[in-house]
N, CA, C and O atoms as a GROMACS GRO file, in nm:
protein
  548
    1UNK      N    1  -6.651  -3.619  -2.872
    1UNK     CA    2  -6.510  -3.591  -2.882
    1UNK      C    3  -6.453  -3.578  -2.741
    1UNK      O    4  -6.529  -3.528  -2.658
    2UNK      N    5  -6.330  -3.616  -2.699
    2UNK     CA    6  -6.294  -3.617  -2.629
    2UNK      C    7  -6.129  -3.588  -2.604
    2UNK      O    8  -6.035  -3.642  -2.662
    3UNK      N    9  -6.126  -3.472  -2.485
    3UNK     CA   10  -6.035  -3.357  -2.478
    3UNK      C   11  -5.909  -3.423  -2.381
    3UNK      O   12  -5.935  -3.464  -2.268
    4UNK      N   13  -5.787  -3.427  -2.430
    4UNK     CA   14  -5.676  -3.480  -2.341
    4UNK      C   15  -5.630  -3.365  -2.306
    4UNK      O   16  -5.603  -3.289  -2.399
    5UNK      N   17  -5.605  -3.313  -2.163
    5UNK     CA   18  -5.522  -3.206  -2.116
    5UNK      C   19  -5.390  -3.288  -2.013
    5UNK      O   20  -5.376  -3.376  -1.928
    6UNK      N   21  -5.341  -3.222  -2.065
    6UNK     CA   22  -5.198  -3.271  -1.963
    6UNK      C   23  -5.176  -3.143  -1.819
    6UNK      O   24  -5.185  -3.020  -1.817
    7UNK      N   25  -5.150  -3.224  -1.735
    7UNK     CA   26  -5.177  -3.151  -1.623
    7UNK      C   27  -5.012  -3.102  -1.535
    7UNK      O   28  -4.919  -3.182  -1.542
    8UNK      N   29  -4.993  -2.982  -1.464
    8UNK     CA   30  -4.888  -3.016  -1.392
    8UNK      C   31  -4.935  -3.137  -1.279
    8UNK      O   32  -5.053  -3.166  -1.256
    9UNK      N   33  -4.836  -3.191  -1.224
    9UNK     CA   34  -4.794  -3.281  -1.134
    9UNK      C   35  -4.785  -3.244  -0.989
    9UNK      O   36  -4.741  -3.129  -0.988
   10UNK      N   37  -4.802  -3.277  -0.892
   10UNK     CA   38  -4.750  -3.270  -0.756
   10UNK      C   39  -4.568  -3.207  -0.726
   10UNK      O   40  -4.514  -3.114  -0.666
   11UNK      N   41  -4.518  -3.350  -0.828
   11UNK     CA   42  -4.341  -3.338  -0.793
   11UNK      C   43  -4.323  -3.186  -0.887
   11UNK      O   44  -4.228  -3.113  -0.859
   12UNK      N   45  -4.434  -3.139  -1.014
   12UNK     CA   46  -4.394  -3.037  -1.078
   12UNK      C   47  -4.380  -2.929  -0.983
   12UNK      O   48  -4.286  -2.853  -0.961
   13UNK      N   49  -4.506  -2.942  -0.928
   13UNK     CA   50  -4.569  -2.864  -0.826
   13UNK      C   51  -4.422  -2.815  -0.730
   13UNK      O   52  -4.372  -2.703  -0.734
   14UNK      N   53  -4.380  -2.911  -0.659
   14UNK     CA   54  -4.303  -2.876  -0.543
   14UNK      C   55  -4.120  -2.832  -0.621
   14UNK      O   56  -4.023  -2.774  -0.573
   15UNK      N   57  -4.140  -2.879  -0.721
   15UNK     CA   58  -3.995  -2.821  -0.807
   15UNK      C   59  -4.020  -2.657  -0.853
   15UNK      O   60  -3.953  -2.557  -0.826
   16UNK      N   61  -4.115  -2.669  -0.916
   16UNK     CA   62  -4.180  -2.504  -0.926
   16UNK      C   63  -4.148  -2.414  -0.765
   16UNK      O   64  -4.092  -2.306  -0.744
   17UNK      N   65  -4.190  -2.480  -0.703
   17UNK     CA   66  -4.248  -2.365  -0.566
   17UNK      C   67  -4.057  -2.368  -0.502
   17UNK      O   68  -4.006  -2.259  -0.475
   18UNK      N   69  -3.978  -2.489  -0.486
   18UNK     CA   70  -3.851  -2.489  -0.470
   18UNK      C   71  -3.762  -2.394  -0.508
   18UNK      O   72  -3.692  -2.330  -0.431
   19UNK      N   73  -3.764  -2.380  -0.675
   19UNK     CA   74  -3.700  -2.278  -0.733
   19UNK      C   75  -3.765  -2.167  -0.688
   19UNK      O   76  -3.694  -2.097  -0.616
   20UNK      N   77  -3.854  -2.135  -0.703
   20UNK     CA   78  -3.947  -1.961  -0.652
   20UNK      C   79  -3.883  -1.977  -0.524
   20UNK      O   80  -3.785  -1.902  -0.535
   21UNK      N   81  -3.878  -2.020  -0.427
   21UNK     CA   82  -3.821  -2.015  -0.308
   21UNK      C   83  -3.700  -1.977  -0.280
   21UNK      O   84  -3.675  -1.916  -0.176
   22UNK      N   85  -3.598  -2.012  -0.382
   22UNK     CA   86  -3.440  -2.031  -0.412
   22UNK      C   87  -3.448  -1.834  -0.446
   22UNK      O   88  -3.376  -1.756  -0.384
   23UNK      N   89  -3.539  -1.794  -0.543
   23UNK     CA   90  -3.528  -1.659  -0.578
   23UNK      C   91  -3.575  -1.536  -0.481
   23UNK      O   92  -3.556  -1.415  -0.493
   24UNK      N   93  -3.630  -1.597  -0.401
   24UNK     CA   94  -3.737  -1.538  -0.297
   24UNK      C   95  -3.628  -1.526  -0.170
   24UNK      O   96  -3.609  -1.420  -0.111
   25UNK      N   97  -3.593  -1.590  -0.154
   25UNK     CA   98  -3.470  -1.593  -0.022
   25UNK      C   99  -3.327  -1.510  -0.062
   25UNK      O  100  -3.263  -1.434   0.011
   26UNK      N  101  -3.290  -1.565  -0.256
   26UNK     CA  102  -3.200  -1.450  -0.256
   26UNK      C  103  -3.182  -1.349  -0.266
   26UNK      O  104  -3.074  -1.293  -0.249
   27UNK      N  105  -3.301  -1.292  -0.301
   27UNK     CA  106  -3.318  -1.145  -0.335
   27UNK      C  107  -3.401  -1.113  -0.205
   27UNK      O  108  -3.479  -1.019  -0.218
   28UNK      N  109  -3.399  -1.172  -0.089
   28UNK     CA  110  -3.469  -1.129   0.020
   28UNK      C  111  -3.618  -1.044  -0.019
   28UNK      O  112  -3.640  -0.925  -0.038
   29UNK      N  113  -3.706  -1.162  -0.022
   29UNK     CA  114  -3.849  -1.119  -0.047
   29UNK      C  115  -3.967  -1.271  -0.018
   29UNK      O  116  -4.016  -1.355  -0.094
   30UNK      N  117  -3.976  -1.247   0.125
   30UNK     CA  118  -4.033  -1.338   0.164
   30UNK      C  119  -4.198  -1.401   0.122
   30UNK      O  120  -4.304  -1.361   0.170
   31UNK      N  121  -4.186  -1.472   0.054
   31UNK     CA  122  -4.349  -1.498  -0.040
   31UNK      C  123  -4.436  -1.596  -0.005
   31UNK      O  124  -4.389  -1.681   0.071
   32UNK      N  125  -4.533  -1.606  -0.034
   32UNK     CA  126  -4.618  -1.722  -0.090
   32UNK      C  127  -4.647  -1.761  -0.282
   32UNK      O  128  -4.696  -1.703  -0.379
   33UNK      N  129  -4.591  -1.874  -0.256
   33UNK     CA  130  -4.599  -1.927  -0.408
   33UNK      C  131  -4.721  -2.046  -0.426
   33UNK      O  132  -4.718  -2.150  -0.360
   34UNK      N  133  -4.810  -2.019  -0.510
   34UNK     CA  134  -4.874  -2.121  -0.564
   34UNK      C  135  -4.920  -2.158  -0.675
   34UNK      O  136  -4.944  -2.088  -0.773
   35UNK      N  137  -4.938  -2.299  -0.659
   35UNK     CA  138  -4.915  -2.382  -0.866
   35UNK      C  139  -5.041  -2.420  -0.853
   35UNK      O  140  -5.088  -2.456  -0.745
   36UNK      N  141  -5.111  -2.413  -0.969
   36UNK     CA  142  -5.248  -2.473  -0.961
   36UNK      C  143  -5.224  -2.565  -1.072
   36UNK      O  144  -5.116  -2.561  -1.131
   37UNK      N  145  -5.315  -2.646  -1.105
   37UNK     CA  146  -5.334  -2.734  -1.235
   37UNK      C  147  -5.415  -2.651  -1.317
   37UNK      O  148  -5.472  -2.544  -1.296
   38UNK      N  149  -5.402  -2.741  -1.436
   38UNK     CA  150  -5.471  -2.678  -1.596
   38UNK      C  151  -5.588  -2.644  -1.564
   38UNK      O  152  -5.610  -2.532  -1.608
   39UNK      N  153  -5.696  -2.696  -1.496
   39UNK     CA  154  -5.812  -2.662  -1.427
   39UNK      C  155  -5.799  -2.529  -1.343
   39UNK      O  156  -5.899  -2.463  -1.316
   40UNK      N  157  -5.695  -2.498  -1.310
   40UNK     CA  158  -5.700  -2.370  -1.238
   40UNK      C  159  -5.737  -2.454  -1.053
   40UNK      O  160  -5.790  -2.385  -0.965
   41UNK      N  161  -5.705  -2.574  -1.032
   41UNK     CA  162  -5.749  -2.551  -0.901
   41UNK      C  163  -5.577  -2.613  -0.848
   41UNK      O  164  -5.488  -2.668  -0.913
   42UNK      N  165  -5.589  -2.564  -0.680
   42UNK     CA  166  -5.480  -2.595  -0.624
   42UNK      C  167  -5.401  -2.677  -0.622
   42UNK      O  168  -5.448  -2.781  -0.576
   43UNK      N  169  -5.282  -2.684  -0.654
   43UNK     CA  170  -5.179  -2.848  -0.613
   43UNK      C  171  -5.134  -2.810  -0.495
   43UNK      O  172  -5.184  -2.840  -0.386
   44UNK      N  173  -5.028  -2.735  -0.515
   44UNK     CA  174  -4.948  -2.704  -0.347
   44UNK      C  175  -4.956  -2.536  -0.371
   44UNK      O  176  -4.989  -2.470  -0.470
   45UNK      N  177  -4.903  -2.491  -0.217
   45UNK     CA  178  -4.896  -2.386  -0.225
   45UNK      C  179  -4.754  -2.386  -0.093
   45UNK      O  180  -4.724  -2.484  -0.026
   46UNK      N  181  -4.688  -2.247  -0.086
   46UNK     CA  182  -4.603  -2.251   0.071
   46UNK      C  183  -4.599  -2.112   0.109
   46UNK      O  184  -4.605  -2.016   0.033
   47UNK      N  185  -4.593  -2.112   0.191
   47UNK     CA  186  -4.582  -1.936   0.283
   47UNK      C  187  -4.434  -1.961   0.316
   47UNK      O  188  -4.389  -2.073   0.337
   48UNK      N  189  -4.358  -1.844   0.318
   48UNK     CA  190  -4.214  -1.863   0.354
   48UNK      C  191  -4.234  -1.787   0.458
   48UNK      O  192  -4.320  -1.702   0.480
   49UNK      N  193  -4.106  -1.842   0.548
   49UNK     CA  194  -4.150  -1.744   0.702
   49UNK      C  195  -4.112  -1.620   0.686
   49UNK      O  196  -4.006  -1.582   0.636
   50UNK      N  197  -4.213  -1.542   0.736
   50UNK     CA  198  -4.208  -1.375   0.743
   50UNK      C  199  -4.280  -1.336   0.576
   50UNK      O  200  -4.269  -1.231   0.513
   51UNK      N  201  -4.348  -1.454   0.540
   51UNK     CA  202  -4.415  -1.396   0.383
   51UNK      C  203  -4.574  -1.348   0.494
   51UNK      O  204  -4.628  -1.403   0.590
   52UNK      N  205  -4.609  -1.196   0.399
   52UNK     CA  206  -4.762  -1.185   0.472
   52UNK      C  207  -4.858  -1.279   0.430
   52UNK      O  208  -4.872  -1.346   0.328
   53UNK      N  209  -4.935  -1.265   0.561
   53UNK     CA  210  -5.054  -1.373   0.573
   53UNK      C  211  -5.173  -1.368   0.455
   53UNK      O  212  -5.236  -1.452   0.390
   54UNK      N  213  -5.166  -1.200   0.464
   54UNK     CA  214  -5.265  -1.150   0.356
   54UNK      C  215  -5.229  -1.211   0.218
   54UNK      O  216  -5.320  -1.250   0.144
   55UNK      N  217  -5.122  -1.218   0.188
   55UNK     CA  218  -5.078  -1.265   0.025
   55UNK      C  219  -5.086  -1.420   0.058
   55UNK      O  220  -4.978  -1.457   0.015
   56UNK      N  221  -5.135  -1.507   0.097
   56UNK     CA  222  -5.171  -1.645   0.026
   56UNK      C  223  -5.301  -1.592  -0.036
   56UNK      O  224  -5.289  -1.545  -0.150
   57UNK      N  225  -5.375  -1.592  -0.002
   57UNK     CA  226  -5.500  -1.596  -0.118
   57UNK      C  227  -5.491  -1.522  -0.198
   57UNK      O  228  -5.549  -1.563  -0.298
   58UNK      N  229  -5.412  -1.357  -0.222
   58UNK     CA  230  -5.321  -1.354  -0.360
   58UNK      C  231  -5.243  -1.437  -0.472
   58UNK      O  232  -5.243  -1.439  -0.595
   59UNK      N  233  -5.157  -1.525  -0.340
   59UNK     CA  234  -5.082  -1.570  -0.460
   59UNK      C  235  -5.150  -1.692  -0.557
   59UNK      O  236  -5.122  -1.725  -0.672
   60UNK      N  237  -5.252  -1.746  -0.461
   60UNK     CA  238  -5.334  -1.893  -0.546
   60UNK      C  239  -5.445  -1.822  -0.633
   60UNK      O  240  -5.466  -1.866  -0.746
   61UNK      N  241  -5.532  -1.694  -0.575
   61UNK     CA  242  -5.571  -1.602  -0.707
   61UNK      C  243  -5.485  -1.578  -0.872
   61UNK      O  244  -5.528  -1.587  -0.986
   62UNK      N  245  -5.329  -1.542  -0.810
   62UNK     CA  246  -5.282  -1.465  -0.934
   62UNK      C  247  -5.248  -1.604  -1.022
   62UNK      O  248  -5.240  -1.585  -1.144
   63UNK      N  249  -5.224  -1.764  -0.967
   63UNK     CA  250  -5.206  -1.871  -1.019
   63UNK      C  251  -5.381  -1.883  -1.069
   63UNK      O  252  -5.412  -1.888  -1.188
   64UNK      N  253  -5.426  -1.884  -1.020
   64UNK     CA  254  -5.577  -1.890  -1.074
   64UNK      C  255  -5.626  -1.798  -1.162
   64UNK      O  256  -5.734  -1.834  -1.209
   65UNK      N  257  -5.590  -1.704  -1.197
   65UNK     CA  258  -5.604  -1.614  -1.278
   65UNK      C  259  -5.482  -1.629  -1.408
   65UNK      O  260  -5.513  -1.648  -1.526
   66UNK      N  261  -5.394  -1.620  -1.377
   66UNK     CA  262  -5.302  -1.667  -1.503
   66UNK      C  263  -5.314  -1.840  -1.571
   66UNK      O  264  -5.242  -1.881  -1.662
   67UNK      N  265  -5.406  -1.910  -1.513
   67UNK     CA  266  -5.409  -2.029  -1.567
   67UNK      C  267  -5.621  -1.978  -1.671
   67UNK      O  268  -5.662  -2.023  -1.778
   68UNK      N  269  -5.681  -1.895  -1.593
   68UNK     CA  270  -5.802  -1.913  -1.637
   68UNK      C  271  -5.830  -1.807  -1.779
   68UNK      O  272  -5.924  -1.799  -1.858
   69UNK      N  273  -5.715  -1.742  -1.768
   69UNK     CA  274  -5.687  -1.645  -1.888
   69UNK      C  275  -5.564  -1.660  -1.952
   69UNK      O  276  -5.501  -1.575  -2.016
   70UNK      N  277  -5.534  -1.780  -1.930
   70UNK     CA  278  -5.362  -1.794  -2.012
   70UNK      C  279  -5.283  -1.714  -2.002
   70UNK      O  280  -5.170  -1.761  -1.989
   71UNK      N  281  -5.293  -1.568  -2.004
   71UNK     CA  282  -5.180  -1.463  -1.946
   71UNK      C  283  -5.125  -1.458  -1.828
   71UNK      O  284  -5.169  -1.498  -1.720
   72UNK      N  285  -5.028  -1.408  -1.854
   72UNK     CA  286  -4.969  -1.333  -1.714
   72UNK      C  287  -5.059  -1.239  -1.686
   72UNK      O  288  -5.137  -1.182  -1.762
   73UNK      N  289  -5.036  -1.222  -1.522
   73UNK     CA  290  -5.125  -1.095  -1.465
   73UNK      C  291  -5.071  -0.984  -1.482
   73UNK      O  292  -5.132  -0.880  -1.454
   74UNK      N  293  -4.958  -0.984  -1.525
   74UNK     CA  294  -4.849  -0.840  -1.592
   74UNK      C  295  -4.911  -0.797  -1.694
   74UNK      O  296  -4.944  -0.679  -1.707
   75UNK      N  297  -4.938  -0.900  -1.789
   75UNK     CA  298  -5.012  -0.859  -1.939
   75UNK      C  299  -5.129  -0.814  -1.873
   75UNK      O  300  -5.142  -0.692  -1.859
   76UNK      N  301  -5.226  -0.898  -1.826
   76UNK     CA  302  -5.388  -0.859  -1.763
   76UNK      C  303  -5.403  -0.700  -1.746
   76UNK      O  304  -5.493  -0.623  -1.778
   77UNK      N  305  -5.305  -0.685  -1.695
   77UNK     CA  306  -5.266  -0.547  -1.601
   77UNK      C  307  -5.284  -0.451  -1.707
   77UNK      O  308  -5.359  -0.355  -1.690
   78UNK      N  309  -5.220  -0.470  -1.817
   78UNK     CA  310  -5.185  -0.359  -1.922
   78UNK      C  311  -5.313  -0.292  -1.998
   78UNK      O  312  -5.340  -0.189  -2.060
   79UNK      N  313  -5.384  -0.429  -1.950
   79UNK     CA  314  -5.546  -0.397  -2.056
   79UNK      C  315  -5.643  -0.415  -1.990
   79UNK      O  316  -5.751  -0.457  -2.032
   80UNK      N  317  -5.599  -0.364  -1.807
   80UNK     CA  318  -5.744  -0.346  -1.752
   80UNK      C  319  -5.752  -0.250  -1.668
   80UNK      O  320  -5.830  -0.254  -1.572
   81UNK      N  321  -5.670  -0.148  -1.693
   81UNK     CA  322  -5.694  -0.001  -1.675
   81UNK      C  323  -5.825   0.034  -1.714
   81UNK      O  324  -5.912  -0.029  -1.773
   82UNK      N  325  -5.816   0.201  -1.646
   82UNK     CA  326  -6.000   0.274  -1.767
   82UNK      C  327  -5.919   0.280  -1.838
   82UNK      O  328  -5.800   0.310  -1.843
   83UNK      N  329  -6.035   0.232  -1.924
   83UNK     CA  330  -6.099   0.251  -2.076
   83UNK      C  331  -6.005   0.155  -2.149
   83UNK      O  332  -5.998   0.160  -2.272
   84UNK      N  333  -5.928   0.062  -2.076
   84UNK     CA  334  -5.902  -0.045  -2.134
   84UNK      C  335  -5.979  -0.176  -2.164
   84UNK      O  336  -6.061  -0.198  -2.074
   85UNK      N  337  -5.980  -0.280  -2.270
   85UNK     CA  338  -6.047  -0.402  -2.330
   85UNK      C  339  -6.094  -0.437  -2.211
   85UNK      O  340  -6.217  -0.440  -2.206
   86UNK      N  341  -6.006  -0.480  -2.059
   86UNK     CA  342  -6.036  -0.549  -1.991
   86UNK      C  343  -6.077  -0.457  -1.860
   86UNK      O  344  -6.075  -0.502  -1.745
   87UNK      N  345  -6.106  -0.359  -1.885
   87UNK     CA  346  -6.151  -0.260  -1.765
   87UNK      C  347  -6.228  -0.319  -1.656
   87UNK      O  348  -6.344  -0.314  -1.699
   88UNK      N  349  -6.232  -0.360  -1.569
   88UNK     CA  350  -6.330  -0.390  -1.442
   88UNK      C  351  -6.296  -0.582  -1.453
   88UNK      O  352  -6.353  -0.647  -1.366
   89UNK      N  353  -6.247  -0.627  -1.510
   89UNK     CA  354  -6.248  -0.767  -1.513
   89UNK      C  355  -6.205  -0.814  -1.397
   89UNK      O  356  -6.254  -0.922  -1.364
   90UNK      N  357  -6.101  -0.750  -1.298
   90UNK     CA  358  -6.134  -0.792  -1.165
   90UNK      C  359  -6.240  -0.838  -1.101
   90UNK      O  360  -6.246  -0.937  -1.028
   91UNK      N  361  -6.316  -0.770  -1.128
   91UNK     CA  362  -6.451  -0.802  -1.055
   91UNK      C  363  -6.520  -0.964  -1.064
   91UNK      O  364  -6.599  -1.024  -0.992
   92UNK      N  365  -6.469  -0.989  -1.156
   92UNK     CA  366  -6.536  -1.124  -1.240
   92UNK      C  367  -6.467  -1.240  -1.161
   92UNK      O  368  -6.362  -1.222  -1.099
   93UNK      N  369  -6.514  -1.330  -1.164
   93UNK     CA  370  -6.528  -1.506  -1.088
   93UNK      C  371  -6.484  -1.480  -0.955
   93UNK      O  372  -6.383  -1.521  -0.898
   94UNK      N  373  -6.598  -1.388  -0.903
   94UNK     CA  374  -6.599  -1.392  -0.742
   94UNK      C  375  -6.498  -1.283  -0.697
   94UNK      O  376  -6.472  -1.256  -0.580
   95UNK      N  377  -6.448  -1.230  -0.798
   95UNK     CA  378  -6.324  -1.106  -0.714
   95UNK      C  379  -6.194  -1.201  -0.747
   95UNK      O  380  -6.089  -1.150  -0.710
   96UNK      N  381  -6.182  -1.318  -0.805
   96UNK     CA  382  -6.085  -1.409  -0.805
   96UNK      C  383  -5.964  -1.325  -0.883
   96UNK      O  384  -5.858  -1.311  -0.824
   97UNK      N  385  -5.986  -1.255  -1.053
   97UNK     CA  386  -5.920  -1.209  -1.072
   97UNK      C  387  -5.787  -1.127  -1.021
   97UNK      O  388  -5.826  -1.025  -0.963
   98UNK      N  389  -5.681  -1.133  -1.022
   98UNK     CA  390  -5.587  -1.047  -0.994
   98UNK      C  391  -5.494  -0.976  -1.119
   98UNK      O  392  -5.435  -1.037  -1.208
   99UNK      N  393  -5.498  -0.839  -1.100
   99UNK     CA  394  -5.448  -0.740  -1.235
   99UNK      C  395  -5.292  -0.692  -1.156
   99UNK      O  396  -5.250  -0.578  -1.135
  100UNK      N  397  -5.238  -0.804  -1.129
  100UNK     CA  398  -5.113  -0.682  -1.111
  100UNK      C  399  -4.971  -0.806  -1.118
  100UNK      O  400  -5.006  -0.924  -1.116
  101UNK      N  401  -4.849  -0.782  -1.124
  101UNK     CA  402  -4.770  -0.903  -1.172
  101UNK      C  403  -4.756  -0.982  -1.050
  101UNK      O  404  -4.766  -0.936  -0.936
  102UNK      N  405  -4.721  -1.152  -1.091
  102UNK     CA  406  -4.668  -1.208  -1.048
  102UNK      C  407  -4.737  -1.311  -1.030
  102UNK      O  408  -4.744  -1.368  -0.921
  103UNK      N  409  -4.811  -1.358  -1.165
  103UNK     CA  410  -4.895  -1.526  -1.163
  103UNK      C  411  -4.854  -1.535  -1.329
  103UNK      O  412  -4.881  -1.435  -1.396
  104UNK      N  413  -4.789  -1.654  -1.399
  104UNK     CA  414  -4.799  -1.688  -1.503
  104UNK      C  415  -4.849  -1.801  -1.538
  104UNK      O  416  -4.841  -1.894  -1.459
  105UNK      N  417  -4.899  -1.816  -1.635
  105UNK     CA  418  -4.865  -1.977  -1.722
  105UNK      C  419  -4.814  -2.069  -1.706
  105UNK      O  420  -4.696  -2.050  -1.738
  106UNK      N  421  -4.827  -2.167  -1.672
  106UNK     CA  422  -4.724  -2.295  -1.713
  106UNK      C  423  -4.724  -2.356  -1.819
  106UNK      O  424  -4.813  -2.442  -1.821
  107UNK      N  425  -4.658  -2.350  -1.918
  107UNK     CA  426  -4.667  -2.444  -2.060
  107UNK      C  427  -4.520  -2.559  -2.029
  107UNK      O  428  -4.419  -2.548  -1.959
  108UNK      N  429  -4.592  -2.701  -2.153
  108UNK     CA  430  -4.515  -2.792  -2.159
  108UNK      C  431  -4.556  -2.867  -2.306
  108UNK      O  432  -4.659  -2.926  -2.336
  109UNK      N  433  -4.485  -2.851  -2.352
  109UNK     CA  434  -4.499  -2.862  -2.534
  109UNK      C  435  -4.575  -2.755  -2.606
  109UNK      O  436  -4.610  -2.762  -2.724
  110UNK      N  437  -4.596  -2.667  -2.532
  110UNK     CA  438  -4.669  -2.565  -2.606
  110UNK      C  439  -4.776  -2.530  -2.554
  110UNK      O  440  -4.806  -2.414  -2.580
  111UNK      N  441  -4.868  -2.602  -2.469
  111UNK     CA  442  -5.008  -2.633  -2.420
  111UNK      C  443  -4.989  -2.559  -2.254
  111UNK      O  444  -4.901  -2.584  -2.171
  112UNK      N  445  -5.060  -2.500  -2.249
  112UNK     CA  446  -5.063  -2.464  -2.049
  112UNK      C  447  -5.174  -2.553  -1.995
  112UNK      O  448  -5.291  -2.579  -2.021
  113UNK      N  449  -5.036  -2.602  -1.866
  113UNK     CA  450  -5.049  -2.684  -1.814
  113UNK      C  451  -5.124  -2.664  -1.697
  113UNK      O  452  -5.201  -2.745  -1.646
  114UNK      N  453  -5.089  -2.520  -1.646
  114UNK     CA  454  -5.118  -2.516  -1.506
  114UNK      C  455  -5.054  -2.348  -1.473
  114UNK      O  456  -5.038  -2.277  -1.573
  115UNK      N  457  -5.029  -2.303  -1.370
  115UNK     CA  458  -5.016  -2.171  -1.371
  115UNK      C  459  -4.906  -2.147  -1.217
  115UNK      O  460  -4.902  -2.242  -1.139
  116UNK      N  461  -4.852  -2.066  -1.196
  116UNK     CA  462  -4.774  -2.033  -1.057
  116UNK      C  463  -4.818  -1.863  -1.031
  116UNK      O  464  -4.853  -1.783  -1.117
  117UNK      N  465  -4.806  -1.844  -0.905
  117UNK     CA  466  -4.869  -1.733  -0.836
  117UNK      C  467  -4.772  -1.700  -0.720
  117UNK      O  468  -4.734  -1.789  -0.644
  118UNK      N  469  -4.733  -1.572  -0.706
  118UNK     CA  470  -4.619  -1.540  -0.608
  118UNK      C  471  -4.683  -1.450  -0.575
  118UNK      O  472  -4.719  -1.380  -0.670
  119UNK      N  473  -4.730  -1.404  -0.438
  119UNK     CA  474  -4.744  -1.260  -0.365
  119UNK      C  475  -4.648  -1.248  -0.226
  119UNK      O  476  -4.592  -1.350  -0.183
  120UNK      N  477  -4.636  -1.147  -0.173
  120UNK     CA  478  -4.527  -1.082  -0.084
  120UNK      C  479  -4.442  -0.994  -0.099
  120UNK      O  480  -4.385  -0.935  -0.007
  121UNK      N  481  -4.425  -0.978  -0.213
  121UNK     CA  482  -4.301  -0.822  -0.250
  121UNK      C  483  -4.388  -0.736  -0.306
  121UNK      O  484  -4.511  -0.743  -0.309
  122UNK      N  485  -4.304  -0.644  -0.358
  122UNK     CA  486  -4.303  -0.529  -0.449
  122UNK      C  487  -4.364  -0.606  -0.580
  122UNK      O  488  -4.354  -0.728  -0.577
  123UNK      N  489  -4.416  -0.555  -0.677
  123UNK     CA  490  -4.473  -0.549  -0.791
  123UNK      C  491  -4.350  -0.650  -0.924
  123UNK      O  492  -4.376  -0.738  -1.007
  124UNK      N  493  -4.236  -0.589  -0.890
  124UNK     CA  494  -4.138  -0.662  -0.924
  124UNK      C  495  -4.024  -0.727  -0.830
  124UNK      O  496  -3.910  -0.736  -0.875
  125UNK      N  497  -4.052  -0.769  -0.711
  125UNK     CA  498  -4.010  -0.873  -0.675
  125UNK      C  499  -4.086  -0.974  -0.715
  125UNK      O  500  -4.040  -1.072  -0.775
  126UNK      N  501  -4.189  -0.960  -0.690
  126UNK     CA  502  -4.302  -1.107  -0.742
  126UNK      C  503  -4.278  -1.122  -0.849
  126UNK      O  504  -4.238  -1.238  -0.862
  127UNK      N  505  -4.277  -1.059  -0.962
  127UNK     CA  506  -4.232  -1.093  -1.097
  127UNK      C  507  -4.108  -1.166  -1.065
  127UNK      O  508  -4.116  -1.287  -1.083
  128UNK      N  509  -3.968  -1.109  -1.011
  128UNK     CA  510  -3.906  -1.191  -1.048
  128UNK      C  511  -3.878  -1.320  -0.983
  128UNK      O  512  -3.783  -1.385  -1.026
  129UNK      N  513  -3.940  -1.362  -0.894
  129UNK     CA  514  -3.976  -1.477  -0.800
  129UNK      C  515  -4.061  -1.579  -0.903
  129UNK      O  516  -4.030  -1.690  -0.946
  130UNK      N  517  -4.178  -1.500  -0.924
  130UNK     CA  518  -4.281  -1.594  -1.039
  130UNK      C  519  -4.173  -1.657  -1.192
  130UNK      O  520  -4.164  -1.766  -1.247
  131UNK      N  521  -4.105  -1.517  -1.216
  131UNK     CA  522  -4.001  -1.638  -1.311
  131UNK      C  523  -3.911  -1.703  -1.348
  131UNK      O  524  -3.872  -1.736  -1.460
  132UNK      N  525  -3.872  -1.725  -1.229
  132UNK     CA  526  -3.748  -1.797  -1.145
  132UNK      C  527  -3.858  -1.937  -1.129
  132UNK      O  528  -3.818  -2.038  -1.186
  133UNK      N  529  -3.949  -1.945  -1.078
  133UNK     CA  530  -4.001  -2.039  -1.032
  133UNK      C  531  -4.083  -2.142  -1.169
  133UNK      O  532  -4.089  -2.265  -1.167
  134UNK      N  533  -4.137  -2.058  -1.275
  134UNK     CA  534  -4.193  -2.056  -1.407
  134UNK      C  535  -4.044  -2.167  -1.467
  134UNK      O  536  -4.054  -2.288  -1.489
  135UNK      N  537  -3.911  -2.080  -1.482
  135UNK     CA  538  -3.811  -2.151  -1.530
  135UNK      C  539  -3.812  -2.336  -1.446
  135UNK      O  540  -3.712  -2.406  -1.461
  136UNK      N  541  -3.908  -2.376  -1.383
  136UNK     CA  542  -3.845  -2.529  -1.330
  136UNK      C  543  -3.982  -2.591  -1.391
  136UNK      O  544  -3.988  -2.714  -1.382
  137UNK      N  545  -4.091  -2.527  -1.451
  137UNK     CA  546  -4.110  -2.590  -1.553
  137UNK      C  547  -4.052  -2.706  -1.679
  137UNK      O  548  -4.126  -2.738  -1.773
   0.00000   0.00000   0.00000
């Protein structure tokens, strides 16, 4: 049997990270955004000037993590407290996991495609950067 996945795109890629950019500049919160494919591995990524250095490998984690668990890392978050379902799951695929907001999903007919990842703000700036950027899906 054989499995058709539909993938984001390059041009998806840079329309995604455009809009996140558009939200990131107006609400003054300088980021790194990155889109991975359905595979969870990199398409593009961008650092905006004055986004920290430390948050790129956040933000392609929290895209790597919201594509390898289909959730948002907002949801992740909720159920990996102690003594929550997902307690310690950070730890898992190398430390890759990230439990805190601002990596979702990408769906396109229903199916996820691929995932986006914003680090550089507050807890909810990245959220609302990640779905500003989610909307050019």
């Amino acid at each position: 049997m054989t499995i058709n996945q539909t993938s984001v795109s390059l041009d998806d890629a840079q329309r995604i990270i455009a809009a996140g950019q558009a939200k990131a500049s107006e609400i003054e919160s300088p980021s790194n955004i990155a889109v991975v494919d359905a595979g969870g591995n990199l398409v593009a990524h961008v650092r905006m000037d004055g986004a920290w250095i430390g948050s790129i490998d956040i933000s392609i984690n929290k895209a790597f993590t919201a594509r390898a668990l289909d959730i948002s890392t907002e949801d992740l978050a909720a159920n990996a407290g102690p003594g929550e379902q997902f307690y310690g799951i950070h730890a898992s695929n190398g430390g890759r996991i990230m439990i805190f907001a601002g990596g979702v999903p990408l769906r396109h007919n229903g199916q996820v495609v691929g995932a986006v990842g914003v680090s550089g703000g507050t807890g909810e700036q990245d959220k609302t950067v990640v779905e500003a950027a989610a909307t050019a899906m």
